[in-house]
NUKOL-362433 format. One record per residue (C-alpha): x, y, z. Coordinates in steps of 0.25 Angstrom, whole numbers, plus 5000, padded with zeros to 4 digits. Example, Ala and Ser with C-alpha at 12.3 -4.5 7.8 and 13.67 -1.06 7.14 Angstrom:
<rs>
504949825031505549965029
</rs>
This chain:
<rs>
500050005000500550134995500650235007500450385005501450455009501750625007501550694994503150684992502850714977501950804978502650904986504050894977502950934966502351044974501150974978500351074989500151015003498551035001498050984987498051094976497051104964496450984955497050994940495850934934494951014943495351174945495051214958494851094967495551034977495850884977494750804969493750774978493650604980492450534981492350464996492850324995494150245000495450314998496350244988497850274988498450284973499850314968500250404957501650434950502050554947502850614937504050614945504150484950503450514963502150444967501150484977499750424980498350494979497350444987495950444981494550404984494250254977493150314968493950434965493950454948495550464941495350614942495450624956496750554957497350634945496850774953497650734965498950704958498650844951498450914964499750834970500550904960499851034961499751024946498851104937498951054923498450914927497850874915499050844908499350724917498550604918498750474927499050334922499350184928499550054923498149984924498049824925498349804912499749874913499249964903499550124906498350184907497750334911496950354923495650384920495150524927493650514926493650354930493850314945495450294949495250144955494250094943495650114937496550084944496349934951497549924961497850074964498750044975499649974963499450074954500550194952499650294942500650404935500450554934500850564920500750664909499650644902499450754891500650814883500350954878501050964867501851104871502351094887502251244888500751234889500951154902500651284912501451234925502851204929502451074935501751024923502951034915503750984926502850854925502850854910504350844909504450734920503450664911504250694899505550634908504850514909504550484897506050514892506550404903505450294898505850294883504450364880504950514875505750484862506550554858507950584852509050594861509450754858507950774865508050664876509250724878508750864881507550824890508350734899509250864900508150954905507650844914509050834921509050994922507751004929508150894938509550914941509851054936511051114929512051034922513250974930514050864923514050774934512750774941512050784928512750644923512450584937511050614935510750554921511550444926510550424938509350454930508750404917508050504910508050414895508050264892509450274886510050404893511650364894511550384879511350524878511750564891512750654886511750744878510950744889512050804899512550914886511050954886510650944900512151044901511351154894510151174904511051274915509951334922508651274915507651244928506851134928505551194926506451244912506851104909505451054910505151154899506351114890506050964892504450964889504951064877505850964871504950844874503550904868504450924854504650754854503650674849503450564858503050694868501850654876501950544867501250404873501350284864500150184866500450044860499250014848499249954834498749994823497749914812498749824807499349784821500549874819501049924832500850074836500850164846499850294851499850414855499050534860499650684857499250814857499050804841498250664842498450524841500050484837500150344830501750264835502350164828503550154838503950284841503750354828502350414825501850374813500350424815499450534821498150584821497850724826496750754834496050844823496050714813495550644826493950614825493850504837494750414846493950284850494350134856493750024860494649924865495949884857495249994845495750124844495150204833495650354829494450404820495050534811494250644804494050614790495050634781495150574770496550554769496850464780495950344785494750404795495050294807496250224813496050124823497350064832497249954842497649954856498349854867497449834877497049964887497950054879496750154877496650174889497750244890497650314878496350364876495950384890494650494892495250634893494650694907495350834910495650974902496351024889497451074888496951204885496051194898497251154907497951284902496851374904496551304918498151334924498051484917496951514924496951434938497651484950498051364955499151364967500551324959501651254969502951224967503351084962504651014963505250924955505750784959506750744951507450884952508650924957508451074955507251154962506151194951505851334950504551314956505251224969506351324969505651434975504751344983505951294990506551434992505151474998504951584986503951584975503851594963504151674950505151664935505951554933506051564940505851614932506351534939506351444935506751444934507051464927506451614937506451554943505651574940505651664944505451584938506251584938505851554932505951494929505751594928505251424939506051454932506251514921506551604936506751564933506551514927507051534941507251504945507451524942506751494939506051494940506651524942506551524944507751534945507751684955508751764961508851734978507751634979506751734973505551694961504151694962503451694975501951614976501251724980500951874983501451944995500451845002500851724996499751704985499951714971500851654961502151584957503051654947504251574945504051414940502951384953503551414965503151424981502151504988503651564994504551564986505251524971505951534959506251564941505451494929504151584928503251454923502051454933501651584939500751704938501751804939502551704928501351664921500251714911499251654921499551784932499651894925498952034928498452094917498652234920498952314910497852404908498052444924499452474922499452544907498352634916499352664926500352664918499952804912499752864924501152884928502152984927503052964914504153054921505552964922505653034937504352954940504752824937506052834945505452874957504652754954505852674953506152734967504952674972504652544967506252514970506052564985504752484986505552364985506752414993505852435005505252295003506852235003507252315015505852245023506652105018507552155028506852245038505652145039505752005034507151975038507052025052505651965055506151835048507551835053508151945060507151905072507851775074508551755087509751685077509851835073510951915080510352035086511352135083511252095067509752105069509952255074510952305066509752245054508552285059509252435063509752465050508752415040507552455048507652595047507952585031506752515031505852625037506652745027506252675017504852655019504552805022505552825009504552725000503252805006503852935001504252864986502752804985502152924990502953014979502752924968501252904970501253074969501953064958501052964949499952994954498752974944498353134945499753194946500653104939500853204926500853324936502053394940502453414954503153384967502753254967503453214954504853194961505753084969506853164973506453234986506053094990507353034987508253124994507353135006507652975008508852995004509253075014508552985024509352865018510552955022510052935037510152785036511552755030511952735044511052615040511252575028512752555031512352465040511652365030513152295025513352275041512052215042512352115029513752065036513252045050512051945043512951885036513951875048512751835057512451735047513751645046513651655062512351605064511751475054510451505060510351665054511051615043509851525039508851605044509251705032509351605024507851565025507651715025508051735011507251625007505951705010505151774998505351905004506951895003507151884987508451924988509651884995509351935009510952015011510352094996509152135007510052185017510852285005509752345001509652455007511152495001510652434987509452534989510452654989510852624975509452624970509152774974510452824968509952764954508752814956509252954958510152964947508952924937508053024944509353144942509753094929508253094926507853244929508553384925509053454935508053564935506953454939506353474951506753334957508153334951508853404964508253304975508653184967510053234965510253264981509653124982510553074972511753124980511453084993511252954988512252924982513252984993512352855002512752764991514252804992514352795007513752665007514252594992515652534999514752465008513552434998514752354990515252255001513852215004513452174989514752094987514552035001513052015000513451944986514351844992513651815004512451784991513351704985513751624996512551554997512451514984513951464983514351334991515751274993516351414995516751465008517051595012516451665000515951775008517551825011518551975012518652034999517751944990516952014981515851944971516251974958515251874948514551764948513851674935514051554927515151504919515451384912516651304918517551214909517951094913518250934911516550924910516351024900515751184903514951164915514151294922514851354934514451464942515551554944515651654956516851764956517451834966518351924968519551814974518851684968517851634959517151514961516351424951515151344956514151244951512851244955512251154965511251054967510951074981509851124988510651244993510751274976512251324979513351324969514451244972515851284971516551214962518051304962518651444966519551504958520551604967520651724958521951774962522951754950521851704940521851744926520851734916520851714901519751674891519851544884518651534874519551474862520451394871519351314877518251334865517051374877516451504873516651614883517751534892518851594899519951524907520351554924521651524928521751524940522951494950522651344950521851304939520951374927519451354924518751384912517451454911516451494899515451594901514151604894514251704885515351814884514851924892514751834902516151794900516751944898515951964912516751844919518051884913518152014916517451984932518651884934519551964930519252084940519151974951520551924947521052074949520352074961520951964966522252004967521852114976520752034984521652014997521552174999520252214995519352245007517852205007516852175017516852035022515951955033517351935041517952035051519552035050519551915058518851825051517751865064516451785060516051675070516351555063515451425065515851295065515951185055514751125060514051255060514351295046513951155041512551175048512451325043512751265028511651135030510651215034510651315024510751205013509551135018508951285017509351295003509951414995509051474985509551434971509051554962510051664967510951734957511751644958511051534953510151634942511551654936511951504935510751464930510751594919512051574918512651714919513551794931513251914938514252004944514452104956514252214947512852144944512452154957512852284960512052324948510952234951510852314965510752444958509652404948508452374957506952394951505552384956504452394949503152354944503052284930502152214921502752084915502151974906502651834899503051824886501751754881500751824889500051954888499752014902500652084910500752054927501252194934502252134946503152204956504452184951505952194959507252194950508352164960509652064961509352024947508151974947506652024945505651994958504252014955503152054963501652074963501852234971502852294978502352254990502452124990503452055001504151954991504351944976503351854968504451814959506051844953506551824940508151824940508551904928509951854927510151804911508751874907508751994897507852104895507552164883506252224877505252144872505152164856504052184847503952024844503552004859502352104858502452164870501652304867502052364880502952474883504052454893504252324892505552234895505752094892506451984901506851854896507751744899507651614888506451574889505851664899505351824894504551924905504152044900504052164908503352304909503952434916502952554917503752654909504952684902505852714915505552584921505652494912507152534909507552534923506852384921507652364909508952414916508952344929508752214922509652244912510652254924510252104929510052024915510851944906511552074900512352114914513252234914514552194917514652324926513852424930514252524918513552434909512152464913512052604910
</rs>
């Protein structure tokens, strides 16, 4: 007797605790059973699991096929069907509308198998992430049974984007020892080769990607969906037969010989081993055919269609508002986009992207895309951030591949704010409001000034708020760390509050409906700015404070396991979607903004206008507080970034030491005995260090060497080795070759490493700020200690959508100089953005920081909705093919995934263009470059 035993299945495919909603009946809870005995019967599902359903003895096929649906949290349903051997050992389908045991005699013998049932003939009519994920592992079944034919190029390619979505990226050894261990064809060895050359081509693919690539390569092969059913033919010849989405398909072997399109179709009919396929009169071809069957063979293929069209089941998910939840899949090694952001407590966005492919943010994918995500994704998403299940209260929608109700990542493949299916149509309402404000130039950088310091106050309540309720309020906090906090950030906190009334207050003068083409006193910034300014003056005292408060964390930190997690699981909360040390330098950050936005107003006016002389004084006493505080701004950025990257780096100790400045960080491709295999490179200004990505929970990359670079030269070798783009390191000790991915990227590499040889020579006598007093004065813990601090924060888990990790799976670098002029280009605003092959536009609140986009429903939201990591896209503007009539209008797009976004005038969307410009594919090698 089969024990029941917990839905272990169910919840690595998401399944909800409580039943969800009924595929074939919209809007119902489980299928209500009739009363009768409770009978226990086991089903199979598509990855290998099995979990047992228990229903009533009278209950009809139907309610059986609903539980499994609602076990799965699965929408598209009717695609799937059930099947089981009955006595006859004959593969047959269980009837929906015919009671469950009048079919099955000896359920507790019986395994029935959730299989696809219906193969549409294009994949990207399948609406949901997890109905492609089931497709593919039903296409991945079929390859391991001999079923899918095809040629040995194809099999190749679709084994390779199973293994990516399973295992992930490329690495010689793993990837032989998993094709070694697992038989994803009926004669693998031969071609494993081709499959490992193809499967080294997918860097970065996430698997909610793969499952597109494999369902696009299999819907093109003609056995696709294809199920053979043995029969013979008038004269006793042997044939087989096959039900498509163009009609009947005659098999002699494997090679079709015949078929007969629905529209020649007239009628289907059999009685017993007859099967007649009556045609509409033609007079070209006979009016009849008439095959024979082995015994029970029609049952399986001409069994009573009881469910919706394929039309129905698309309209039915458009227009539904079902609960999506992340799903995870069992064979995979990598987290999905939808999973990714589930397990980081985040939801979702494009992808992430990410996903992914961002991740979804998808990333993401975009799940991707964000990302792809992520990133995704996407999901794939820069520190942990895609789209978020929810408003500010927690309802709502996923944007990145189906993430949590917390949090997620980078391909934008399920979700209203991803997705056709949530937009807000408001155009009218905003082309209305539109006119009614003020064209001046002035108005829209005073805006800028408002909608920038709206999310400035909301990052400095990370700090003056979440953190020290969440946090700072734990007795493991030292209380002279919690005062020097709570003392210097609160009273930022309440300047700027009475600084944001005062903006609101004059910009709503200013476009107000019955003034807003009026002149007067109300038309101006400046005598707002340089009264705040002066009052930041007041607290400089303060903000000099903020680098101390940074190092005594970070010192209280590696002092204490206990903090030290306890911001770990901090920065894993929605409302921290950045780094948390990026929180506690905003207030510096913040400084730089003003000054930007002054010298646009100055350079904007003539001197003879009216606001011109209180922007100027604003300007220089602003920029004398940047001057006094610059030194300091620098240190903490290089610090803050290497205490970043030391969580994302393992087997490196010490990174966090005097002198050591961050200089780059990207892929490159490292030559050696196995071929060019992707490494992720990380420079400094003493060493640089390649990595490999791992496969752990903690999603760090492993240190594979560090190369001193004190006495190193440099020299490109492109003819020498025949690698395009390669370049030579010799080092004191030995020499590594490396090949960038294109030749900017190269040009950027040489010249970094070459600055940070220079600076090597003179690293033992540059100063910098380091965690250590002179003496080395940091309370050191013991082995034992340090060994626990370490376990714990790997069972934890590190986020795996940093920027790190965006560039590795973009494969491009950034610099320091990036991230200084990443700091300096910040943006809010509202903007309207649509897909590429839909026609409303949704109006979201969106935040350009840290290289990424976050997006939110308003301003006041707590958390963003979702991010898209723009490292690798490109912007441009959409051309006249795309059919975009709208003005203002900038295009975002990164292989497969394009967003298109609109500003509300000239002025924003070039700030828009520029700041993103600053972040994309195109990065300045310096500062100079952008302007």
């Amino acid at each position: 007797e089969v024990k029941q035993k917990p839905s272990a299945a169910g919840q690595r495919l998401g399944a909800p605790d409580s039943y969800g909603v009924s595929t074939l009946e919209p809007g119902l809870r489980p299928p209500t059973q009739p009363p009768g005995r409770q009978v226990s019967i086991r089903v199979q599902m598509l990855d290998d699991t099995q979990e047992v359903f228990q229903i009533s003895q009278r209950s009809a096929g139907k309610v059986l096929f609903d539980l499994v649906c609602v076990h799965l949290n699965l929408t598209e349903g009717d695609y799937f069907g059930l099947e089981y051997q009955d006595h006859r050992k004959m593969t047959v389908w269980l009837d929906l509308l015919k009671p469950t045991l009048k079919q099955i005699r000896r359920p507790r013998n019986t395994i029935l198998r959730f299989v696809v049932k219906f193969f549409p003939p294009d994949h990207t009519q399948l609406m949901e992430e997890l109905t492609r994920y089931l497709f593919a592992l039903q296409v991945k079944h079929d390859l391991a049974c001999g079923r899918l034919i095809c040629n040995d190029t194809s099999a190749a390619l679709m084994v390779s984007h199973i293994i990516q979505s399973e295992i992930g990226d490329f690495d010689e050894t793993q990837s032989w020892q998993h094709l070694l261990h697992n038989k994803y064809l009926p004669d693998q060895d031969a071609i494993r080769d081709k499959i490992t050359d193809c499967h080294r081509k997918l860097v970065g693919q996430t698997p909610a990607e793969s499952d597109y690539q494999l369902l696009e390569i299999a819907r093109r092969l003609e056995m696709y969906g294809v199920r053979l059913h043995p029969a013979k033919d008038r004269e006793g010849t042997k044939l087989s037969l096959a039900v498509a989405h163009t009609g009947v398909l005659v098999f002699q072997g494997y090679t079709k010989i015949n078929a007969f399109n629905w529209s020649k179709i007239r009628k289907l009919s059999f009685k017993r081993k007859r099967f007649l396929i009556k045609l509409r009169t033609d007079p070209t071809v006979s009016s009849s055919n008439y095959l024979r069957w082995p015994a029970g063979t029609a049952a399986r293929f001409s069994g009573r269609f009881a469910g919706r069209t394929q039309k129905q089941v698309i309209d039915y998910v458009k227009d539904s508002e079902y609960k999506k939840i992340p799903f995870e899949r069992k064979h995979s090694k990598v987290l999905s986009n939808s999973i990714q952001f589930f397990k980081n407590n985040f939801n979702a966005f494009f992808p992430f992207v990410s996903s992914s492919e961002f991740s979804v943010f998808y990333l993401p994918p975009e799940s991707p895309d964000l990302e792809d995500i992520a990133l995704g994704r996407t999901h794939v998403i820069v520190n942990g951030n895609s789209l978020v299940n929810g408003q500010k209260a927690g309802g709502g929608a996923v944007l990145f591949p189906g993430h949590s109700p917390d949090r997620q990542p980078l391909s934008p493949l399920t979700s209203p704010l991803l997705t056709e299916a949530g937009y807000v149509r408001n155009e009218d309402e905003e082309e209305a409001r539109r006119k009614k404000f003020p064209t001046d130039k002035a108005y829209f950088i005073a805006k800028e000034l408002l909608t920038t310091e709206r999310t400035y106050l909301n990052d400095l309540q990370v700090i003056t708020e979440a953190f020290q309720t969440t946090v700072v309020n734990d007795e493991a906090f030292p209380d002279p760390l919690k005062k020097l906090i709570s003392s210097n950030y609160d009273p930022v906190y309440k300047f700027h509050q009475e600084f944001l009334k005062e903006t609101e207050q004059r910009l709503a003068q200013w476009e107000g409906r019955s003034n807003a083409h009026i002149k007067g006193d109300y038309q101006r910034i400046g005598d707002v700015l340089l009264k705040n300014i002066h009052g930041l003056r007041q607290l400089t005292v303060h903000l000099q404070k903020h680098s101390e408060c940074l190092v005594e964390l970070e010192r209280a930190c590696r002092s204490s396991r206990r903090l030290e997690c306890l911001c770990r699981d901090f920065e894993l909360q929605r409302v921290c979607y950045l780094p948390l040390n990026i929180f506690l330098l905003r207030p510096l950050h913040r400084l730089l903004h003003y000054k930007l936005i002054l010298e646009r107003l100055c350079k904007h006016y003539p001197p003879t206008h009216d606001d011109f002389r209180d922007c100027r004084a604003a300007l220089a006493d602003i920029s004398e507080i940047v001057l006094q505080l610059q030194g300091a701004m620098m240190k903490m950025d290089n610090f803050q970034k290497l205490l970043e990257l030391r969580k994302d780096l393992s087997g490196i100790e010490n990174l966090v030491s005097p002198g050591r400045e961050f200089i780059r960080l990207g892929c490159l491709s490292k030559l050696s005995g196995k071929g060019l295999q992707q490494r992720m490179f990380f420079l400094f200004s003493d060493i640089l260090v390649y990595t490999s990505r791992g496969m752990t929970p903690s999603n760090q990359f492993k240190v594979h060497g560090q190369l001193p670079l004190y006495g190193m030269t440099i020299r490109e070798s492109e003819e020498e080795w025949g690698v395009p783009h390669s370049f030579t390191l010799f080092g004191q000790r030995h020499s590594v070759v490396v090949a960038a991915s294109c030749a900017a990227e190269m040009e950027r590499w040489v010249e970094d490493i070459r600055m940070a040889i220079d600076l090597a020579d003179s690293f033992s006598n540059r100063v910098f700020l380091c965690l250590l007093t002179e003496d080395g004065g940091v309370e050191h813990e013991s082995e034992e200690e340090l060994a626990g601090s370490r376990s714990s924060l790997e069972r934890q888990g590190h986020r795996g959508n940093t920027t790190v990790h965006v560039c590795w799976h973009r494969n491009t670098s950034v610099s320091m100089v990036d991230f200084s002029v990443a700091v300096e280009n910040q943006l809010s605003g509202n903007l309207l953005r649509k897909f590429k092959n839909s026609n409303g536009w949704q109006k979201l609140w969106v935040v350009f920081t840290n290289f990424s986009l976050f997006f939110y429903k308003s301003h006041q939201d707590d958390y963003p909705l979702a991010s898209l990591p723009l490292l690798g896209y490109s912007v441009t503007v959409p051309s006249e093919s795309e059919n975009i009539h709208k003005d203002y209008v900038f295009k975002l797009h990164f292989k497969s995934h394009c967003y298109y976004f609109r500003s509300e005038s000239e002025y924003t969307f070039e700030r828009w263009m520029e700041v993103i410009r600053s972040t994309t594919c195109s990065l300045p090698s310096s500062k100079k470059d952008l302007y």
